[in-house]
Every structure is written in structure tokens, then in C-alpha cells.
C-alpha positions in Angstrom: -26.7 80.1 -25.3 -25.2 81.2 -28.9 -27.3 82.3 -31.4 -26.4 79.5 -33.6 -27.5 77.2 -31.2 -30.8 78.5 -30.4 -31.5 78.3 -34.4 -30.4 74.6 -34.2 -32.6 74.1 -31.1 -35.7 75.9 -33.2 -34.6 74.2 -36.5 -35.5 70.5 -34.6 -38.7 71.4 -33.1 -39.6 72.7 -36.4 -38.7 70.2 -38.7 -40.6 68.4 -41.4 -40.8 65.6 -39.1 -42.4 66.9 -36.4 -41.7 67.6 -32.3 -39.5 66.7 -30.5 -37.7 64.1 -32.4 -34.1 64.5 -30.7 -34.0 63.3 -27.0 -32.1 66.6 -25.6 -34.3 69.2 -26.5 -32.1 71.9 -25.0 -33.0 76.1 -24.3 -30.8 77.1 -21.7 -30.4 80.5 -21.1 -33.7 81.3 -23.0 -34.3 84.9 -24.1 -37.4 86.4 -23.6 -37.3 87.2 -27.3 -36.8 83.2 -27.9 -39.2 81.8 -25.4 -41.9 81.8 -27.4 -42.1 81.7 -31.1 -44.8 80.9 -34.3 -44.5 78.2 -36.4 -45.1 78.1 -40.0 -44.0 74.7 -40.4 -46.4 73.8 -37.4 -48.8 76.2 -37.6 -48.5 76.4 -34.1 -46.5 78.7 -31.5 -44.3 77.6 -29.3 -43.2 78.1 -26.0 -39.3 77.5 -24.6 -38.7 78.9 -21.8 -39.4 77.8 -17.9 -41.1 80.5 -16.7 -43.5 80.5 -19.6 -44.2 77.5 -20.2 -45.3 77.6 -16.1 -47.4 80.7 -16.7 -48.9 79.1 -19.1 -50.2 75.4 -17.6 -51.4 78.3 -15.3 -53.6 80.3 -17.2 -57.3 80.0 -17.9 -56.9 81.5 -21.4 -55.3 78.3 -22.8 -57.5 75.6 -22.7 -57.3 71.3 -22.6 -60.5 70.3 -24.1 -60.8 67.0 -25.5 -62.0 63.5 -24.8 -59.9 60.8 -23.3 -56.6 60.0 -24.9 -55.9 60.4 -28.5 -58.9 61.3 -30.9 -56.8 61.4 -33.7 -56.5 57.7 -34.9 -60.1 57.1 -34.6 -60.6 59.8 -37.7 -59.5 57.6 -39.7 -62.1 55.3 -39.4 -65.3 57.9 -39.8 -67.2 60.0 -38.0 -69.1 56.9 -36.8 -66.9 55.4 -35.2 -65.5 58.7 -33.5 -69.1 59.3 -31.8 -69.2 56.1 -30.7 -66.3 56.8 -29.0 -67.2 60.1 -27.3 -70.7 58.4 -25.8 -68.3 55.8 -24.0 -65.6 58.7 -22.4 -67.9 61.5 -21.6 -66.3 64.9 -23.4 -65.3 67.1 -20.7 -62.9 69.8 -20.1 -60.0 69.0 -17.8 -59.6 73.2 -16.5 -61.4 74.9 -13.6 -64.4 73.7 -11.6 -64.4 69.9 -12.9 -60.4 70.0 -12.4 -60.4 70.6 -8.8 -63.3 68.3 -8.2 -61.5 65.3 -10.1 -58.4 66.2 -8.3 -60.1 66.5 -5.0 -62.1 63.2 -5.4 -58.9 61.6 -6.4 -56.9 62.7 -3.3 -57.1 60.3 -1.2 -56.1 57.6 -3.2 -52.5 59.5 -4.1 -51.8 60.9 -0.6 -48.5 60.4 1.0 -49.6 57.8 3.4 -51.3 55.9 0.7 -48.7 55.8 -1.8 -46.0 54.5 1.1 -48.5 52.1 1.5 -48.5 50.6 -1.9 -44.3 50.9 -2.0 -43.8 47.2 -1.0 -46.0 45.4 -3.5 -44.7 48.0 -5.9 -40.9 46.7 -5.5 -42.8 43.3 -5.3 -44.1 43.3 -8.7 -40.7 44.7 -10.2 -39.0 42.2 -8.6 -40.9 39.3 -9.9 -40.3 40.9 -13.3 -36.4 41.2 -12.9 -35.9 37.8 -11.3 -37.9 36.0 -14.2 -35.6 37.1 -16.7 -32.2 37.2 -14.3 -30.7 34.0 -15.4 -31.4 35.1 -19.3 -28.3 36.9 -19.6 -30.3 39.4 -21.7 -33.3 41.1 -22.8 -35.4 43.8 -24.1 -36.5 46.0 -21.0 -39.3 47.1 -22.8 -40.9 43.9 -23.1 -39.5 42.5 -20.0 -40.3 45.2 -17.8 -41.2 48.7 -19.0 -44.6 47.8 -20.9 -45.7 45.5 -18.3 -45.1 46.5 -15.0 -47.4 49.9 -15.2 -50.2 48.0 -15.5 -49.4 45.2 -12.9 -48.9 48.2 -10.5 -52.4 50.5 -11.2 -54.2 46.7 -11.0 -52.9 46.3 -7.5 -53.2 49.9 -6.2 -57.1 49.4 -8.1 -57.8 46.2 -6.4 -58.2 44.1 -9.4 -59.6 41.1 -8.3 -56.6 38.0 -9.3 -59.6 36.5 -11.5 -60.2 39.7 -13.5 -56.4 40.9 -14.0 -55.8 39.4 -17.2 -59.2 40.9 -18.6 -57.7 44.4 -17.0 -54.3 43.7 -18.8 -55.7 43.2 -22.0 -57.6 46.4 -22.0 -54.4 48.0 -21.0 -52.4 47.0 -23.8 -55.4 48.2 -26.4 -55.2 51.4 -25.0 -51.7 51.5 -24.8 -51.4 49.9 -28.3 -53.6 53.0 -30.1 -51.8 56.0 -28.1 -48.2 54.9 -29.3 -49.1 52.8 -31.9 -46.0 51.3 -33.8 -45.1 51.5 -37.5 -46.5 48.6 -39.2 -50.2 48.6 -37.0 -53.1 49.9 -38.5 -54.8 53.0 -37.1 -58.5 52.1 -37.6 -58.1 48.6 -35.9 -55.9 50.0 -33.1 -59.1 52.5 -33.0 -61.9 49.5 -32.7 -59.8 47.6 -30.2 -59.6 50.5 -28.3 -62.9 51.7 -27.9 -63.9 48.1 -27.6 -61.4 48.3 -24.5 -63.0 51.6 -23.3 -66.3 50.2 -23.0 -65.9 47.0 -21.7 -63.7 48.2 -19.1 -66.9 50.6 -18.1 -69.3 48.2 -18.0 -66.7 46.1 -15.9 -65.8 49.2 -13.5 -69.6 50.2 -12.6 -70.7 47.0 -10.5 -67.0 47.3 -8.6 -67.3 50.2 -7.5 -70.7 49.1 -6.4 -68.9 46.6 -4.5 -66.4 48.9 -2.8 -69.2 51.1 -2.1 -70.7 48.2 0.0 -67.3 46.9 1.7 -64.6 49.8 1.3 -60.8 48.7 1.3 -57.6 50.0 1.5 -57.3 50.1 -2.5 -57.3 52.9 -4.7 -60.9 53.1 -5.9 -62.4 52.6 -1.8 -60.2 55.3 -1.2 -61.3 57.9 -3.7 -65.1 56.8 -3.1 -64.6 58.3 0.6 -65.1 61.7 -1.2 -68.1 63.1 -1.6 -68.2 66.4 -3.4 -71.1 68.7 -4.0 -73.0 69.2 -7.8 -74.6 66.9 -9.9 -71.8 64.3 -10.9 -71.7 61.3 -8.5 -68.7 60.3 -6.8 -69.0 56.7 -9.0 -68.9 58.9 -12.3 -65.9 60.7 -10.9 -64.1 58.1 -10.2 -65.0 56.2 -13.1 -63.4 59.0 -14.9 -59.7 58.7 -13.0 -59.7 55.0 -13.5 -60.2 55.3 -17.3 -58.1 58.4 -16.8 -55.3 56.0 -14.8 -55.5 53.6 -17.8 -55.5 55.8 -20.7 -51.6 57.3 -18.6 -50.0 53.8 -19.0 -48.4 53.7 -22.3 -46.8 57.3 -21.0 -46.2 55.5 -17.7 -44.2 52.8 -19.6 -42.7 55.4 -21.3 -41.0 57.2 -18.3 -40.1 53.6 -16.9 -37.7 53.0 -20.0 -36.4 56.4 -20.4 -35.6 56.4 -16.7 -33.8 53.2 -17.0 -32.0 54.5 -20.6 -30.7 57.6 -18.8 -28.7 55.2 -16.8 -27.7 53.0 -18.9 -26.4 54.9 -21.5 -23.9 56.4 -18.5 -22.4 53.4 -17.1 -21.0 55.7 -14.3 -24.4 57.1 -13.3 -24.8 53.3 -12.7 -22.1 52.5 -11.3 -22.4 55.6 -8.7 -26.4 54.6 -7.9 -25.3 50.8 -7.3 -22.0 52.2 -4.6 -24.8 54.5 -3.1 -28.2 53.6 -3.5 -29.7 56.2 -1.3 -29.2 58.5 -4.2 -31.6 56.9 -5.9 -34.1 59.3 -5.3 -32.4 62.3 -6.4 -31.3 59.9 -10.0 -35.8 59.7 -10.5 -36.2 63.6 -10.4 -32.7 63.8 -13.1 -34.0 61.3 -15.3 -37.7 62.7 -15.3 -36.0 66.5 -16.1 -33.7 64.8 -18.8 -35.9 62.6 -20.5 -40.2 62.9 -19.3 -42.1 60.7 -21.8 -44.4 63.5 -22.7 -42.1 66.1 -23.9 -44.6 68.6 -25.3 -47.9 69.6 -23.7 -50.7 71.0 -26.6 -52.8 73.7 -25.5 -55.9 75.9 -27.8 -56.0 79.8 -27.6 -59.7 79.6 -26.0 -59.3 84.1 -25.8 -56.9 86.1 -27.7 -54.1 88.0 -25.7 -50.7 88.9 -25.5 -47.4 87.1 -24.2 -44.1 88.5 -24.8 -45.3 91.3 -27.2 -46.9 88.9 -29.2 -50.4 88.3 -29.8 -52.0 85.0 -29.6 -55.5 84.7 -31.1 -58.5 82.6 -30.5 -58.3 79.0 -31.8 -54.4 79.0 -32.2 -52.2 75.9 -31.1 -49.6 76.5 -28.5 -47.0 73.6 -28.1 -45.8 74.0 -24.6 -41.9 72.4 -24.5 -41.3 70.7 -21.0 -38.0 69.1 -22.4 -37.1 72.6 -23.2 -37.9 74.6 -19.7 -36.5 71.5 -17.7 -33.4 72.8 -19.4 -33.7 76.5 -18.5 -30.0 77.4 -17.0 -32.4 80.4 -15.2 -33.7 77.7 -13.3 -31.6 74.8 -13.4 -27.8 75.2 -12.7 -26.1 73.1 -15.0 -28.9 72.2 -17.1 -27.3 69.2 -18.9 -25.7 67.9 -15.8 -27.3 64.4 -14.6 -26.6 66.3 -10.5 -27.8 63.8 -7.7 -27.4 66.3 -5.4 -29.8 69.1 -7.3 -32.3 70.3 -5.3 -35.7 69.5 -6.9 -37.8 71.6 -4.6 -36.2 74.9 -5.6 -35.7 73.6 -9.6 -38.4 72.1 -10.9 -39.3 70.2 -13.9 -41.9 70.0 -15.2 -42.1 66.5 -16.6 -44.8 65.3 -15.0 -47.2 68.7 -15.4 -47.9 71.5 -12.8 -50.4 72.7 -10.8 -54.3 71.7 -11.8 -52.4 69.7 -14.7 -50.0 67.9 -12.2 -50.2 64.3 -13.2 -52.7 62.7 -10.9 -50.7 59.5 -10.7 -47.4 61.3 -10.5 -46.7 59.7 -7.5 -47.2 56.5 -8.4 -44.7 57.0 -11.4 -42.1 58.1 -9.4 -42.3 55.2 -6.9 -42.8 52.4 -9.3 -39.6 54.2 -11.6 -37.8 54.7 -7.9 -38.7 50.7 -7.2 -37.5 49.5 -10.8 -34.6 51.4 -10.7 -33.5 50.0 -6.8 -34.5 46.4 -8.2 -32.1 46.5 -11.0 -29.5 47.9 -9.1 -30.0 44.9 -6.9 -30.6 42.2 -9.1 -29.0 42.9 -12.3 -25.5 44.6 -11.0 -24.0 43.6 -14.5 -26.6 45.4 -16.6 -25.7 47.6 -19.6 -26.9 48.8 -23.5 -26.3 45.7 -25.3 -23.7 46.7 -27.8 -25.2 43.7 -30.2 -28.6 45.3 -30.2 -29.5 49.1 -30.8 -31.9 50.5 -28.6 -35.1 51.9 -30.9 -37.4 54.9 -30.4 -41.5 54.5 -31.0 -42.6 56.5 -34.0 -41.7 60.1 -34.1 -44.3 62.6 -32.9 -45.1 65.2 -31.2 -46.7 64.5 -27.5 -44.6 61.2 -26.4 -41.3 60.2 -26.7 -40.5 56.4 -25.7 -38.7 53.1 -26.9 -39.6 50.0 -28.6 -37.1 48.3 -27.6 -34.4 48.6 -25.6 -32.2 45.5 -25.5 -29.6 44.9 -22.5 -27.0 41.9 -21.4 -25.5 41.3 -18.2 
């Protein structure tokens, strides 16, 4: 990579703006010298390159402490109304000890066996969505599909009851609504709705789980109760914790679902070659999660100073860790900006969907409802493409997510 082109790549993630605004946030070939950088515009460092931004999800010294989802819009309102909000999501700290217990309590519910289990209503709930708008000729994906279907999907794997789904949905879309809130909204009554959400969907969640205690199932929540850890915090409170965790992931979710469907629309022949051979399929969900993940930067704190790359980083700075950037490492990935079916994702991995401890918990279930969305399309929209009437729209610039707002398509 030229010299001039690593400027340009650090001129956009530096920008008034913010980070990352452009889709293709490309650092191939990343010097060591370029991998990780400071700021001034951001008041942040950043980190480019694969292998650091790897070592760094890895390491104790950066820390993830914060409370659910975004705290940011709920400043806005007061301090009031942002304690409020911390008494209904317990603060916590997602590293070490309470990591590993979350993720153990959890896996049951996301094992291989469970997740294959969920794959026909999965493709079941796509469907329907598909077929209701098949004879349309046309229509937003985001609102036919993208923004809906994540939260039709974690009701089922949940075990909603039908009579409480449309309670569930309307929490979903609260929370979704004040993590990727669009231009013209307000931030303090996205805020109110949200917490409102949060704590109704509490109080809600306590006697089910009660329930499941009682007369276990096969859904996600009887699974994950099976677990019973050792220390002071209940399996209920655990679990309570991934559920809200769960919802608090679906406007992200969504996210992935449209930029998945984007990559391959905006390649006809990617299309074309996934509709003569839809085995590949598989191979087109890790491409599109390298090329495009909905969460493009990851936001860690300095919790001890030390050094990285002959540079110090001190107690209390930001780090911005750029996934879009090391998923386009050429030291990893051969042909970085190549959409390759055939890549093998076991030896070059993205990192789109986190690593290690901070590996999404429902990262399966992202890429089999994206795998089952993609296959239904294929299926029952053959003709589908970017409507040329229409522009496609990005959500409001910023730093953590990257998703549309609408994405209109004809047939």
C-alpha cells in the first residue's frame, strides 16, 4: 500500500465527521509503523492493522466497561434520567471472570446443535417476509425485511409466547430506535422510550424464566437456565442479562442483514453466481461480514498504561479498534478487496463479528438468519436488484455502526 494511500485511508477515519464514514475502510499491507496511530482530531488512538487489533480484543489492559447499549443519548436528558437507567441494566464489566461466566451460562443456547435446530423456522420467518412483498414489484429491504426479521428470529429462538410477541417487538424497536437513532428523532425521547422498554421488558422476563424454570423447553432461555455456575449471581440474573444483552444486538443485527444483502446487490454478478450455485452461499455470509460488518469500530479505555508498537498508551486514553480495517489486512487476507467464495475463513479471519471473550454471543444466529435471508431471496426474488429510481441511504454517520435506512430494490 502507497504512502499516499495510507494518508487517504487515515485522512477518512480522521475526518471532522467522524469514523468510519466511507464503506471500504481499507489497510492492506499495514506497516507496523501505520497500525496504530494518535488522533488529534479524535483524541483517540487508533489501531489498523490485523494482528493488533487481535492482540488487542485480547488483552486485559484495555477495558469494556459500560452499561448496556449506548449511554450517550441518555446525557442529554440529565443525570436523572441516566441513573434511572443504570438501576434497570446492572453496570457491569463485560472482561474476565463475569465474561466467561455470561459466555458459559449462554452456551448452551448458541451450540451447534441448537442453532441447526432453529435453522428451519429461521428460513420460515424470512420467507414469510419475502413472499408478503413478492408480488409488489418493489420495496425498501430495510423495512420489508432487514429491521424486522431480527427480532421475529430472537422471539422464536426466546420462546415468546404468540400473545406477548407484539409487546416483545415493540420493545425491540425502542431499543433499536435510540442505538441508531435517525436524523430528525429526538435524543431525549428516543432515551425515555428506551428505558421505558428496558424495564418493562425486565419486569416481563422475571416470571418467564420462572416459568421455564418450572417446565424447561427446547428454547433459548430453558437452554441457558440448564447452567448453573458457581458465585453469587443466579443463573435467572445471568440470563436476564443475555436476553437484554440479545435485544440491545438487534439494531446491529439488522444492520449486518442489509449490508449483507447490499454487498450483493450492488454486484449483480455476485448474484447472479450465488443464484447458478447456491451452495456457495455460505462462503458469500463470511465475504459480506469481512467487507461490510455493521459495527466497523470496536471502542476500548486504557484501564493501565503500556506500550504497543513503541508507543505508549496511558491510563484513561480511547483506543478505536478498526475491524473494517484488519478484515482488509493483505498479511492476512489474500486479495483483500476481492468478494472470493472460495476464501478459506478458517485460516483468514475477520473479525466482524468480535474475537475471543468479545466474540458476539449471538454470532451464530447472525450468520444463519443472514445465510437464510440471503438463500430466500435467491429463491423467491430471482429478479432483484438496486433500484436505479431510488438511492440506497446510510443511517447517520458515526463511529460504532454503519447501516442503511433504506435500501429500495425492484424486480
Amino acid at each position: 500500500m502507497s504512502s499516499a494511500a495510507r494518508r487517504l485511508h487515515l485522512s477518512v477515519l480522521t475526518s471532522n465527521a467522524g469514523l468510519p464514514l466511507e464503506p471500504r475502510m481499507r489497510c492492506p499491507e499495514t506497516a507496523e509503523s501505520e497500525s496504530l496511530r494518535w488522533s488529534e482530531a479524535l483524541r483517540a488512538w487508533i489501531v489498523l492493522g490485523h494482528e493488533d487489533v487481535t492482540g488487542c480484543l485480547r488483552d486485559s489492559r484495555l477495558g469494556t466497561c459500560r452499561v448496556d447499549f449506548h449511554e450517550a443519548p441518555l446525557q442529554g436528558p440529565g443525570e436523572e434520567l441516566l441513573q434511572a437507567f443504570r438501576k434497570s441494566v446492572s453496570p457491569r464489566s463485560e472482561d474476565g471472570r463475569e465474561l466467561m461466566c455470561l459466555r458459559r451460562q449462554a452456551a448452551p443456547g448458541f451450540s451447534p446443535e441448537a442453532l441447526d435446530a432453529w435453522r428451519p423456522a429461521i428460513t420460515r420467518l424470512a420467507r414469510h417476509l419475502v413472499t408478503r412483498v413478492r408480488d409488489q414489484g418493489r420495496m425498501d429491504a430495510v423495512r420489508a425485511l432487514t429491521c424486522i426479521l431480527p427480532a421475529l428470529v430472537l422471539a422464536e429462538v426466546l420462546g415468546i409466547p404468540e400473545r406477548d410477541r407484539e409487546g416483545f417487538l415493540a420493545w425491540a424497536r425502542a431499543i433499536a430506535d435510540v442505538q441508531a437513532p435517525a436524523a430528525d428523532l429526538d435524543g431525549g425521547t428516543l432515551a425515555r422510550h428506551a428505558l421505558l422498554a428496558t424495564r418493562e421488558f425486565l419486569d416481563y422476563l422475571g416470571p418467564l424464566l420462572a416459568e421455564r424454570r418450572r417446565t424447561p423447553g427446547e428454547d433459548l432461555l430453558s437452554r441457558m437456565l440448564q447452567v448453573q455456575p458457581p458465585g453469587a449471581v443466579s443463573p435467572e440474573q445471568r440470563v436476564s442479562h443475555i436476553a437484554l444483552l440479545l435485544l440491545s444486538g438487534l439494531s446491529s443485527f439488522a444492520d449486518q442483514l442489509g449490508n449483507g444483502l447490499h454487498e450483493l446487490w450492488i454486484h449483480p454478478a455476485r448474484f447472479q453466481r450465488l443464484q447458478a450455485d447456491p451452495s456457495r452461499v455460505r462462503g458469500a455470509v463470511e465475504e459480506v461480514l469481512r467487507l461490510s460488518p455493521a459495527v466497523p469500530v470496536l471502542q476500548r479505555t486504557v484501564l493501565e498504561t503500556f506500550s504497543l508498537r513503541g508507543k505508549t498508551l496511558r491510563k484513561g486514553e480511547p483506543v478505536l479498534l478498526c475491524l473494517s480495517s484488519a478484515n482488509r489486512d493483505a498479511s492476512v487476507f489474500s486479495e483483500p478487496e476481492c468478494f472470493d467464495l472460495d476464501r478459506d475463513s478458517a485460516r483468514q479471519k475477520h473479525l466482524s463479528l468480535g474475537f475471543g471473550l468479545h466474540y458476539r454471543l449471538d454470532a451464530g444466529l447472525v450468520k444463519h438468519t443472514l445465510k437464510a435471508l440471503i438463500e430466500v431471496v435467491l429463491e423467491e426474488l430471482p429478479g432483484a436488484r438496486l433500484d436505479e429510481e431510488r438511492a440506497s441511504r446510510l443511517k447517520r454517520p458515526g463511529l460504532h455502526a454503519r447501516g442503511f435506512e433504506s435500501l429500495p430494490v425492484r424486480w
